[in-house]
TIVEXVO-572320 format. One record per residue (C-alpha): residue in one letter; y, x, z. Coordinates in steps of 0.02 Angstrom, whole numbers, plus 50000, padded with zeros to 5 digits. Layout:
AYXZ
...
This chain:
X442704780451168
X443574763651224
X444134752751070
X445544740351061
X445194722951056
X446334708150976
X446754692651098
X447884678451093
X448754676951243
X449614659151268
X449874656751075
X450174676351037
X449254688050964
X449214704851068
X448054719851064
X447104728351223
X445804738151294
X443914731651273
X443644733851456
X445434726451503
X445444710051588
X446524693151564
X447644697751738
X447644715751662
X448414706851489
X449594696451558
X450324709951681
X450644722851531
X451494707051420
X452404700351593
X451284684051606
X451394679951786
X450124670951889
X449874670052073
X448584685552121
X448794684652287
X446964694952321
X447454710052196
X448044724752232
X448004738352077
X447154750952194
X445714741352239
X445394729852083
X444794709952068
X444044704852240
X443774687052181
X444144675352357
X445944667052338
X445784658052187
X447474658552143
X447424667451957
X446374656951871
X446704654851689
X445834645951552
X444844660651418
X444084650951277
X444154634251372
X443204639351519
X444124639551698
X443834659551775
X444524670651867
X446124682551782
X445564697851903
X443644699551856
X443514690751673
X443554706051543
X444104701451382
X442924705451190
X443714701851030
X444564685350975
X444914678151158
X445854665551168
X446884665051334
X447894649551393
X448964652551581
X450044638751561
X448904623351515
X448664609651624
X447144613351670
X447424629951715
X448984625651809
X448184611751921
X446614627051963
X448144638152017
X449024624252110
X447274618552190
X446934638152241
X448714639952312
X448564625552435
X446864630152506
X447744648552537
X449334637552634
X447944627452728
X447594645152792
X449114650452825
X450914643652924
X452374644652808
X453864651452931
X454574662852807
X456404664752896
X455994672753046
X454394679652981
X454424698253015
X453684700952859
X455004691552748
X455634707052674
X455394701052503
X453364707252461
X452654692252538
X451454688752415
X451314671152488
X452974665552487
X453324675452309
X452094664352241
X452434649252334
X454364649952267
X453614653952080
X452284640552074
X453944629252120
X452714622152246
X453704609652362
X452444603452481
X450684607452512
X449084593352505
X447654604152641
X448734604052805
X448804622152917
X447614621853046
X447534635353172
X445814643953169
X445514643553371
X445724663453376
X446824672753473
X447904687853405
X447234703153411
X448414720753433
X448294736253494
X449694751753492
X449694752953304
X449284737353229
X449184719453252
X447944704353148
X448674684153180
X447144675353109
X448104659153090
X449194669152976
X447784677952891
X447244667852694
X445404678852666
X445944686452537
X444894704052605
X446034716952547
X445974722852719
X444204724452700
X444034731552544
X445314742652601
X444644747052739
X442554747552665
X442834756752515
X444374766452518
X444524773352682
X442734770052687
X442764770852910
X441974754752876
X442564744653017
X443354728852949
X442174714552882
X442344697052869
X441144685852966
X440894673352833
X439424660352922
X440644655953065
X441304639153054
X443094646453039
X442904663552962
X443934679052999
X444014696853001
X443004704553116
X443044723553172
X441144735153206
X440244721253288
X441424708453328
X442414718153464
X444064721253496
X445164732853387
X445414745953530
X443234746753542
X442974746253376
X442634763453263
X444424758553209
X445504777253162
X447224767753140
X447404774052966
X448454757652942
X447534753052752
X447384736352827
X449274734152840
X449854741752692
X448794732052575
X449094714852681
X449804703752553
X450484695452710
X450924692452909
X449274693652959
X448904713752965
X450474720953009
X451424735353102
X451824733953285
X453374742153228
X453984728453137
X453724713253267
X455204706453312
X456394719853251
X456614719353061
X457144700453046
X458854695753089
X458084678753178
X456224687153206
X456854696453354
X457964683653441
X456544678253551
X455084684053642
X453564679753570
X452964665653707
X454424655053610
X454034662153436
X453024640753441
X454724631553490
X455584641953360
X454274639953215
X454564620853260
X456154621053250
X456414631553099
X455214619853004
X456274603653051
X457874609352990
X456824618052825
X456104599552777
X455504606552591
X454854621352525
X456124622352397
X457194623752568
X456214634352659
X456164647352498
X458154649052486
X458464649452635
X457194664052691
X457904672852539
X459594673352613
X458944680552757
X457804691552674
X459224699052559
X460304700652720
X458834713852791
X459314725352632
X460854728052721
X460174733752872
X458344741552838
X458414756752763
X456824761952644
X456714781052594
X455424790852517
X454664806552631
X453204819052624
X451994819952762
X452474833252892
X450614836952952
X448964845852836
X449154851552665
X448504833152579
X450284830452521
X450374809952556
X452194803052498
X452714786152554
X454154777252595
X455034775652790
X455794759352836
X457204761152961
X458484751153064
X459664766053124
X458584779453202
X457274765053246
X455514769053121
X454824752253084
X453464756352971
X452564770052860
X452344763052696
X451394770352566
X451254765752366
X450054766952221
X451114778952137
X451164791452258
X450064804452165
X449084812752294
X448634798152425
X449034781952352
X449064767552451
X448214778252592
X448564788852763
X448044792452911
X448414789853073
X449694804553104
X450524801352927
X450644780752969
X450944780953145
X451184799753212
X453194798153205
X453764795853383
X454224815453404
X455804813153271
X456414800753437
X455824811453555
X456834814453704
X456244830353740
X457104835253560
X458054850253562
X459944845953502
X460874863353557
X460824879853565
X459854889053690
X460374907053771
X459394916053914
X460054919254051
X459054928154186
X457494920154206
X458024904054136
X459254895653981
X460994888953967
X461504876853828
X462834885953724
X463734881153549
X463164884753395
X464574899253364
X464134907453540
X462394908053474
X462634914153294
X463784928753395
X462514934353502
X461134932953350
X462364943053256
X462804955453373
X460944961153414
X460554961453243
X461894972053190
X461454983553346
X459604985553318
X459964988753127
X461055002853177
X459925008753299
X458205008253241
X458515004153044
X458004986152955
X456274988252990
X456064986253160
X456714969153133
X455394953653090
X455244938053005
X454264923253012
X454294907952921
X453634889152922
X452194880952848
X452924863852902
X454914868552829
X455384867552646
X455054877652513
X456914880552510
X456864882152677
X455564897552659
X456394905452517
X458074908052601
X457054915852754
X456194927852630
X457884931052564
X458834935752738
X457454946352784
X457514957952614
X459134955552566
X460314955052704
X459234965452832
X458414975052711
X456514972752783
X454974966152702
X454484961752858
X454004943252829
X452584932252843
X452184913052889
X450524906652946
X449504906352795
X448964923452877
X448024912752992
X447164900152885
X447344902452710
X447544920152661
X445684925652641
X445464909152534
X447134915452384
X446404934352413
X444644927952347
X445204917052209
X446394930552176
X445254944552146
X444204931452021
X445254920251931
X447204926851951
X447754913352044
X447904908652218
X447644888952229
X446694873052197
X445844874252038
X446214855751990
X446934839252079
X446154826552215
X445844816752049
X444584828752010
X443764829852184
X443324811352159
X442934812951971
X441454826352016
X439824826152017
X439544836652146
X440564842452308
X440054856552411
X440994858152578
X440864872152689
X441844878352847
X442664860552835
X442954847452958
X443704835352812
X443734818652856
X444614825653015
X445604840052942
X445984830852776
X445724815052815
X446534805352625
X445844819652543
X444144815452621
X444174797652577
X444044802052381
X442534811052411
X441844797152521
X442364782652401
X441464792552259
X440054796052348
X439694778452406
X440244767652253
X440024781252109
X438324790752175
X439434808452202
X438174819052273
X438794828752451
X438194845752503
X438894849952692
X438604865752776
X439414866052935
X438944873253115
X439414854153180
X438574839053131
X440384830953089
X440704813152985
X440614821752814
X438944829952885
X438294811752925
X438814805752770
X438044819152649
X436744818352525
X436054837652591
X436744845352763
X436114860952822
X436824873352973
X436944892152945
X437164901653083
X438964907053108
X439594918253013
X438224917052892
X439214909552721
X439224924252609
X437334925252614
X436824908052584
X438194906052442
X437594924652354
X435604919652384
X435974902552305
X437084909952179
X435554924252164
X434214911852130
X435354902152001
X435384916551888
X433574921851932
X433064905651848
X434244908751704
X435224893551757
X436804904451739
X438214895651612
X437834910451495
X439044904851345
X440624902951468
X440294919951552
X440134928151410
X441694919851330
X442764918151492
X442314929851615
X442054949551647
X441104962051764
X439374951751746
X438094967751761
X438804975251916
X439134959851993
X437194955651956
X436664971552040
X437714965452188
X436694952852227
X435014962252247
X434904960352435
X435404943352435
X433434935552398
X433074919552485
X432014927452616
X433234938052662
X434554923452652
X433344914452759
X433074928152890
X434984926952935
X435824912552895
X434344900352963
X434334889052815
X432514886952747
X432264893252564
X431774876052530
X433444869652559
X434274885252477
X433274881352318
X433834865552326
X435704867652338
X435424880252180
X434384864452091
X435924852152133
X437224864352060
X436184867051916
X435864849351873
X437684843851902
X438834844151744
X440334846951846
X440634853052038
X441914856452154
X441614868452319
X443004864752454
X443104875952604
X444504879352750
X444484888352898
X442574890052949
X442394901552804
X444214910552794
X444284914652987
X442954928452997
X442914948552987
X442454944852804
X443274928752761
X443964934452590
X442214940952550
X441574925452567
X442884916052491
X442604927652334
X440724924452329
X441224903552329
X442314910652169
X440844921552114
X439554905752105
X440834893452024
X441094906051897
X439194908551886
X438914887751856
X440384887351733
X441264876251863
X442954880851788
X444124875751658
X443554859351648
X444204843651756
X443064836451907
X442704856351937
X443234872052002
X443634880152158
X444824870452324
X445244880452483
X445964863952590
X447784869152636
X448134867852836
X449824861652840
X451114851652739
X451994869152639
X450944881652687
X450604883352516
X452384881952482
X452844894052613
X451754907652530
X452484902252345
X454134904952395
X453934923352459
X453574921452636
X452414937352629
X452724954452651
X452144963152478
X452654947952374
X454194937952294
X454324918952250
X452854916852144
X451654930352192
X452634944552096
X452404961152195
X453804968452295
X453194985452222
X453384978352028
X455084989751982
X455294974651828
X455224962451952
X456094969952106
X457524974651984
X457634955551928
X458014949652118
X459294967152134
X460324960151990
X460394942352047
X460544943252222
X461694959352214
X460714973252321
X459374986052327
X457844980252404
X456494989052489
X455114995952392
X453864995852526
X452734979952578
X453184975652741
X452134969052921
X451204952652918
X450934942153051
X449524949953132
X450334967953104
X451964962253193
X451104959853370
X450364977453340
X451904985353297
X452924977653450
X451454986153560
X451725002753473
X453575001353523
X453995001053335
X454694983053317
X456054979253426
X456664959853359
X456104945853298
X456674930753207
X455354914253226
X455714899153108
X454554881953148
X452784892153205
X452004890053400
X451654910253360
X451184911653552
X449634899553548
X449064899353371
X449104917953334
X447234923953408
X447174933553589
X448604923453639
X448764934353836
X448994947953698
X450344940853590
X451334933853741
X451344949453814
X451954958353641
X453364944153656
X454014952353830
X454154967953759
X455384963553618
X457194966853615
X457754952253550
X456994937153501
X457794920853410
X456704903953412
X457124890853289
X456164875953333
X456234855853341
X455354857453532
X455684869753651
X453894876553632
X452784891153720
X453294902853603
X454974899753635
X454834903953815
X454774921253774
X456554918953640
X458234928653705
X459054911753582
X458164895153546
X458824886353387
X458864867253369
X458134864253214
X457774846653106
X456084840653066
X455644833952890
X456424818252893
X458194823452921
X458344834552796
X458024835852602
X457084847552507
X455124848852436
X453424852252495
X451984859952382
X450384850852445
X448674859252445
X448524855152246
X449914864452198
X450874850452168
X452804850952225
X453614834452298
X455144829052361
X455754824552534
X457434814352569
X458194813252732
X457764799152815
X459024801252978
X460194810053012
X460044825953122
X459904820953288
X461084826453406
X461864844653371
X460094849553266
X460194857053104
X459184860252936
X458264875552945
X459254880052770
X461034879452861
X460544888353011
X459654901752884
X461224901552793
X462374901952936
X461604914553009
X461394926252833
X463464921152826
X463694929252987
X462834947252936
X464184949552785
X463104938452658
X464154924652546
X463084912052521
X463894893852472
X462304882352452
X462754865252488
X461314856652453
X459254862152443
X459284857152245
X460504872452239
X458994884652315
X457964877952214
X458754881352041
X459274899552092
X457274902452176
X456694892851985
X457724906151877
X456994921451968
X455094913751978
X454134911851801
X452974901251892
X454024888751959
X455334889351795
X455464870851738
X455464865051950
X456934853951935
X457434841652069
X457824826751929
X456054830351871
X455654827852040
X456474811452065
X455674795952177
X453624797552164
X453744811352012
X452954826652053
X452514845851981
X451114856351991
X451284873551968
X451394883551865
X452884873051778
X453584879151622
X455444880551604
X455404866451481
X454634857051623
X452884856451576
X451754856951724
X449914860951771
X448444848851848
X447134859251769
X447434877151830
X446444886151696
X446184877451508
X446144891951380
X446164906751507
X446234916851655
X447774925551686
X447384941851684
X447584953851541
X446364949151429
X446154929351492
X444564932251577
X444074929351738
X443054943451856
X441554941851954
X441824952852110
X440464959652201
X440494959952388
X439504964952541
X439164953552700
X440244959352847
X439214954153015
X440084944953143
X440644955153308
X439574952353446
X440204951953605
X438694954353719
X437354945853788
X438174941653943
X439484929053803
X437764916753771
X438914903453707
X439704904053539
X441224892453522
X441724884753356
X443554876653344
X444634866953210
X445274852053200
X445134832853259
X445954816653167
X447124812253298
X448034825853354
X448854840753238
X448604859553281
X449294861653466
X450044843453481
X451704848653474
X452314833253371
X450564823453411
X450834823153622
X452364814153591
X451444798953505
X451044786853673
X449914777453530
X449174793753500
X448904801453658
X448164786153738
X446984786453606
X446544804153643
X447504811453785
X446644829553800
X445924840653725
X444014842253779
X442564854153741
X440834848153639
X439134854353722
X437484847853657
X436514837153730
X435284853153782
X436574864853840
X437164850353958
X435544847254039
X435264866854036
X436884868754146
X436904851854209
X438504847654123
X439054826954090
X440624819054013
X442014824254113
X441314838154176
X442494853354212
X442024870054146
X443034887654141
X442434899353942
X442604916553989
X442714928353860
X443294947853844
X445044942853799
X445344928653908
X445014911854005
X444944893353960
X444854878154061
X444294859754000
X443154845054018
X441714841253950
X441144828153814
X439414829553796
X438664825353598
X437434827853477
X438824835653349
X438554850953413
X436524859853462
X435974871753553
X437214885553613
X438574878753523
X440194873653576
X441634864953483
X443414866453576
X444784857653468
X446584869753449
X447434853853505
X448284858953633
X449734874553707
X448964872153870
X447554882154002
X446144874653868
X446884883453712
X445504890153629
X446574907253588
X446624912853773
X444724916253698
X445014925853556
X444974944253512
X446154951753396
X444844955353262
X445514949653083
X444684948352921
X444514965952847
X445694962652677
X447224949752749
X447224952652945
X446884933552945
X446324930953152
X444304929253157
X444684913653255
X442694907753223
X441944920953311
X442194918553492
X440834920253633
X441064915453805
X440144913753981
X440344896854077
X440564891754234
X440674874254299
X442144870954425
X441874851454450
X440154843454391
X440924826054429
X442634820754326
X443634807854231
X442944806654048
X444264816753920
X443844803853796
X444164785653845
X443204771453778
X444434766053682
X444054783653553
X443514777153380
X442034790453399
X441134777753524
X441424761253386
X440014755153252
X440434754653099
X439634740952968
X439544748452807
X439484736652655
X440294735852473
X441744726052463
X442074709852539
X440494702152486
X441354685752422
X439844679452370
X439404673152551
X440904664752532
X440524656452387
X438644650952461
X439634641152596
X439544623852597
X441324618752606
X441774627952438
X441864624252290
X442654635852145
X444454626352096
X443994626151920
X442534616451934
X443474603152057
X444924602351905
X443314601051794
X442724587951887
X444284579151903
X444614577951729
X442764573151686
X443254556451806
X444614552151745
X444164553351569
X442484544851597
């Protein structure tokens, strides 16, 4: 256990931690010195030489120099002071001072901040441009003449993102940063996750979105006379005491006009918070903070860059009413009339049943709980569902059946802290990408151990410790052989199961067929490497297992995500932090979506519509009766519009006509319906099919919360305002619930939130003033506000506090013939989010990666004499796809890997059947097998060069100062002071 540790810090005694250091001390007792190289989320990188102090006599560095017992720490002496002053003016020789119409003069200019504090008026080493040009692309642009060393950008980039492109080239003459092998930043292995600019403490690395606009002189000219200007500005600012007031007048004046508002990411479940900078509707930058809890200082490139669609002309901003074959713009009252009018008439007619509701995983959790509430208690139908049917479902119905609740067993925090991650049926670094860099950063500078199964050789496949490729399909019988052998050995946790967990004997029994031969036989994963998955689980204190869709989207997906349960429980990997049990959430709420009732047999909360206790609690609050019977999900809805059964639908935020599986067959349920209202931000496919199209907002015009894929619940504020006639989903909702007799009066999402908090024992203490800025929740929260990291401390919630081990059987994958010889896998890539909806609209983005494109192995292609760019058609029973060809080592063999990134003829669910996973209906979306034929053996490459997949990255820890240090031309400042002094003295 850490001890304190008495110092005296510039005369005064104060106490700290033994492993603090002197920056550490000064920052908690408000000693300032420059630290123009530290950033709190990466720690002391040692090159600017700015924080040097004196501790015991002896010049060092503040950042790196942990304290012991009876230091004595002097920031102020002369010596000290001159070291600081020497290190500052090496960093200006670096680095032109042109604060005022500097587009980065917005007040966290580390540079000028310490330049004004130091009360430095003129500088000794004279700025001399290092010969380089500026280099840019769509996202991002690096001035080396503006850029001091300092690495963050590396460090940033090498051990947080870990993609490992940035370095600095030390041995040049003039050293800069470099990216892969000294290329440009369009070549490199670059993924735009914009690290590099956040954590610039600087011009240097900065956002394309901020040249010229967020200065009131920075924009004034084009950048060929950005020289004549700098000139000029430095001849009227003839001091640095001048230049410094001056640039903070102008700096104070962009207050006025930049606007800087915190926001959740809109795209997968990670849950990154940052803050938007905006001049009107214009987005200047993403910018992310250490306190944000899930991501930090980090994002990727969709929650950085990926914000073009909110400008998007192709927006919807009014109403939209068929007419014959096409649609008329109407107002917002014509709309709610008609909406009303066929409700009321297909009530009448066919009773509140044959109407359907579906939410969205990307609107609020207010947003989802009044859509739960208009469907039960102003129709009178539990017919509603969102799309955790397609993803996630299998994943809560396995955890569920084991340990009572339906979510992440702990935080990121304890992804990072583990021992050992196992990730199956998970593309994470492309799926998850902030999430992923915990478990890469741990991996690489704290010895995590990675297991990866995975049908694809993907990043986190390259990058793990053990990866191994079942045949698809195959997860339940490698985890239950593994999970077989563990106990066969007596490696079972046998004092937590017997304290925490029942159903042990029968669930032993279970797993008789489940030997490693037989394991072997069908999965195609040696017993060698089966044994020594069991050896790593058994040898690791604490482990996490993270899954998504490869294991959920199968005929037995919530087997197999209760035999992951089954073998945590088995290790002891729960109730303990760094452990437990994390289905990776798809989107940004559809966790949220399902906790706030979105499901047809449950309430906010998980309570069962069929509970009389709780039913009655919603009757006496929201003044009706509800319905006593659990209503269609998703999956159930298509089938019931076939059967003639449902006759209307209502579709909130979901591309239901491409992302539901056997799309020909879902389209052609949506031409049967009555009626059909579309409430969407685009006019998408689905809404093709709509009788009224809705024009909703997307997250950044609205308030409200998000619960991330950790259970934790953050808030949103609105960023813009709506654009054009566009509204919150919650007013439609409520507009709409107003118009079928309902009185509701909420004014603002906190209201939703209080009433959905009272009715909900899980969410009781969700407040939105415990919610404030960067605070967040994770559920369940007590009504005195208490929340939740670890989801299980003392017990299980069940009954009797114990958890269950649930036996289960292996459910083969459907086989659709031997004329389908091609089995195609699909998920997820970095750049692009599900269909590309929001993505497509990105120009950055799509030149990046402007198609979607097919994977076939380096085999297959010379089997069928397939190349990059080569267009193919899949066949399968349900359908026909059509896309070009990248041809990889990713995927082997028979394998194919088609990305869902796209609405269009190479949508990978024109190729799925309708076959769902046996328990939740969730689409088997992983087993697929087509036929292909090649149309054109000749074509343009889907990927360009300029793809981060073609870069090479240069892994290395850190910065590696200590090549800077072995150059010739330095010379640490505290030994020149040193020096100095010894002369002068002498």
């Amino acid at each position: 256990m850490q001890k304190d540790v008495e110092v005296t810090l510039n005369g005064k005694q104060v106490t700290v931690g033994e492993a603090q250091t002197a920056l550490d001390t000064m920052t908690a007792n408000n000693v300032e010195v420059p630290s123009l190289c530290y950033h709190p989320s990466l720690g002391p990188i040692e090159t600017c030489d700015t924080c040097i102090v004196s501790v015991n006599g002896e010049l060092v560095r503040s950042c790196s120099t942990k304290l012991a017992d009876g230091d004595v720490i002097h920031t102020n002496g002369e010596e000290a002071h001159e070291a600081q002053v020497l290190g500052l003016d090496r960093v200006l020789g670096k680095h032109e001072l042109y604060c005022t119409i500097c587009d980065f003069n917005n007040g966290d200019c580390e540079i000028h901040n310490a330049v004004k504090e130091m009360k430095t008026s003129h500088q000794e080493t004279p700025f001399e441009s290092k010969g380089y040009e500026v280099n840019r692309n769509s996202f991002y642009r690096y001035d080396p003449d503006q850029c001091i060393l300092c690495g963050l950008c590396v460090e940033a980039c090498q051990d947080v993102q870990v993609t490992e492109t940035l370095t600095i080239d030390w041995e040049r003459e003039r050293p800069r940063v470099i990216w892969d092998n000294d290329t440009s930043i369009d070549e490199s292995s670059c993924v735009n996750c914009g690290h590099c600019s956040t954590v610039c403490p600087c011009n240097a690395m900065m956002e394309v979105g901020m040249e010229g606009e967020a200065g009131f002189l920075a924009g004034m000219l084009p950048e060929s006379s950005m020289r004549p200007l700098i000139n000029i500005t430095k001849e009227v600012e003839t001091g640095y005491e001048q230049l410094m007031a001056i640039s903070d007048v102008e700096a104070s004046m962009r207050e006025d006009r930049i606007e800087k508002t915190k926001t959740v990411c809109t795209y997968c479940g990670v849950g990154c918070s940052f803050d938007v900078w905006t001049k009107d509707r214009q987005i200047l930058k993403v910018e992310p903070h250490q306190d944000a809890p899930a991501n930090g200082i980090s994002t990727c490139v969709k929650g950085k860059f990926g914000w073009d669609f909110v400008n998007s002309e192709e927006r919807l901003t009014k109403p939209l009413i068929r007419e014959g074959d096409g649609f008329r713009e109407a107002e917002w009252e014509e709309a709610y009339g008609l909406i009303e009018q066929k409700f009321k008439e297909q009530i009448k007619k066919k009773g509140p049943d044959s109407l359907a509701f579906v939410s969205s995983s990307k609107c609020t959790n207010e947003e989802s709980y009044l859509m739960q509430k208009l469907s039960r208690s102003v129709i009178g139908t539990n017919n509603i569902d969102n799309c955790s049917r397609y993803c996630q479902s299998p994943a809560t119905m396995g955890l569920w059946r084991t340990v009572g609740y339906g979510g992440d067993s702990g935080s990121i925090e304890d992804i990072g802290n583990a021992e050992l991650i196992i990730i199956t049926g998970s593309n994470t670094a492309e799926a998850h990408p902030v999430l992923a860099t915990r478990v890469k950063r741990a991996q690489k500078l704290h010895g995590q151990k990675v297991i990866v199964a995975d049908l694809r050789r993907h990043e986190m496949a390259d990058r793990a410790d053990q990866f191994v490729q079942p045949a698809a399909g195959s997860d339940l019988v490698w985890i239950s052989a593994v999970t077989k052998y563990i106990v066969d050995q007596g490696w079972q946790d046998k004092e937590f199961l017997k304290t925490h967990v029942n159903g042990m004997e029968d669930y032993i029994k279970s797993l008789d067929p489940y030997t490693l031969d037989y394991a072997e036989k069908v999965t195609n994963i040696s017993k060698k490497e089966l044994i020594e998955i069991a050896t790593s689980l058994h040898e690791a204190d604490t482990a996490c297992f993270l899954w998504a869709m490869g294991i959920t989207q199968h005929g037995g997906g919530s087997d197999a995500s209760t035999a992951i349960s089954n073998l945590m429980l088995i290790t002891g990997n729960y109730m303990k932090p760094g452990a437990g049990t994390y289905p990776l959430r798809g989107h940004n709420n559809v966790q949220g979506a399902s906790d706030f009732g979105s499901m047809p047999d449950r309430f906010p909360g998980y309570e069962l519509v069929s509970d009389d206790d709780v039913r009655t609690r919603y009757e006496k609050k929201w003044e009706v009766e509800l319905s006593t019977e659990p209503g269609l999900n998703n999956h159930q809805m298509v089938e019931a519009i076939h059967d003639g059964s449902l006759n209307a639908m209502y579709i909130k935020g979901e591309e239901m006509a491409v992302v539901d599986s056997d799309a020909n067959y879902v389209q052609a349920a949506f031409e049967k319906l009555d009626f059909f209202v579309i409430q969407d931000v685009f006019f998408s496919k689905t809404a093709e099919f709509a009788d009224v199209v809705l024009p909703a907002s997307p997250s950044l015009e609205k308030d409200g919360t998000f619960t991330n894929t950790e259970r934790r619940f953050q808030r949103l504020y609105q960023v813009l305002e709506p654009l054009g006639g566009s509204k919150p989903d919650w007013q439609i909702i409520q507009d709409i619930a107003n118009r079928l007799g309902a009185e509701w009066n909420y004014t603002h999402p906190s209201e939703i939130m209080d009433e959905a908090a009272s009715l909900t024992p899980m969410f009781a203490g969700v407040r939105y003033d415990r919610l404030e800025g960067y605070n967040s929740l994770q559920w369940p929260v007590a009504a005195d506000g208490t929340d939740t990291p670890l989801l299980f401390k003392d017990e299980f919630p069940f009954p009797d506090g114990k958890a269950r081990l649930y036996p289960v059987e292996w459910t083969k994958p459907i086989d659709f013939g031997d004329e389908y010889d091609l089995h195609v896998n699909n998920g997820r890539i970095l750049e692009h989010f599900h269909e590309g909806n929001m993505t497509y609209k990105s120009e950055a983005i799509s030149k990046k990666t402007p198609r979607v494109f097919l994977e076939v192995s380096p085999e297959l292609a010379e089997e069928r004499g397939v190349e990059d760019g080569t267009v193919v058609r899949l066949i399968s029973p349900y359908g026909r796809a059509k896309v070009s060809c990248i041809v990889t080592d990713r995927v082997k063999g028979h394998e194919l890997y088609l990305p869902m990134n796209t609405s269009g003829e190479g949508a990978i669910n024109y190729l799925t059947s309708f076959h769902a996973d046996k328990d939740t209906s969730t689409p088997a979306y992983k087993e697929v097998q087509v036929k292909m034929e090649i149309l054109e053996v000749k074509g343009e490459s889907p990927l360009p060069k300029i793809n981060h997949r073609y870069g090479n990255p240069q892994p290395q820890i850190g910065v590696q100062v200590e090549r800077k240090w072995a150059r010739s031309d330095y010379t640490f400042p505290g030994d020149v002071v040193k020096a100095r002094r010894s002369r002068s003295n002498g």
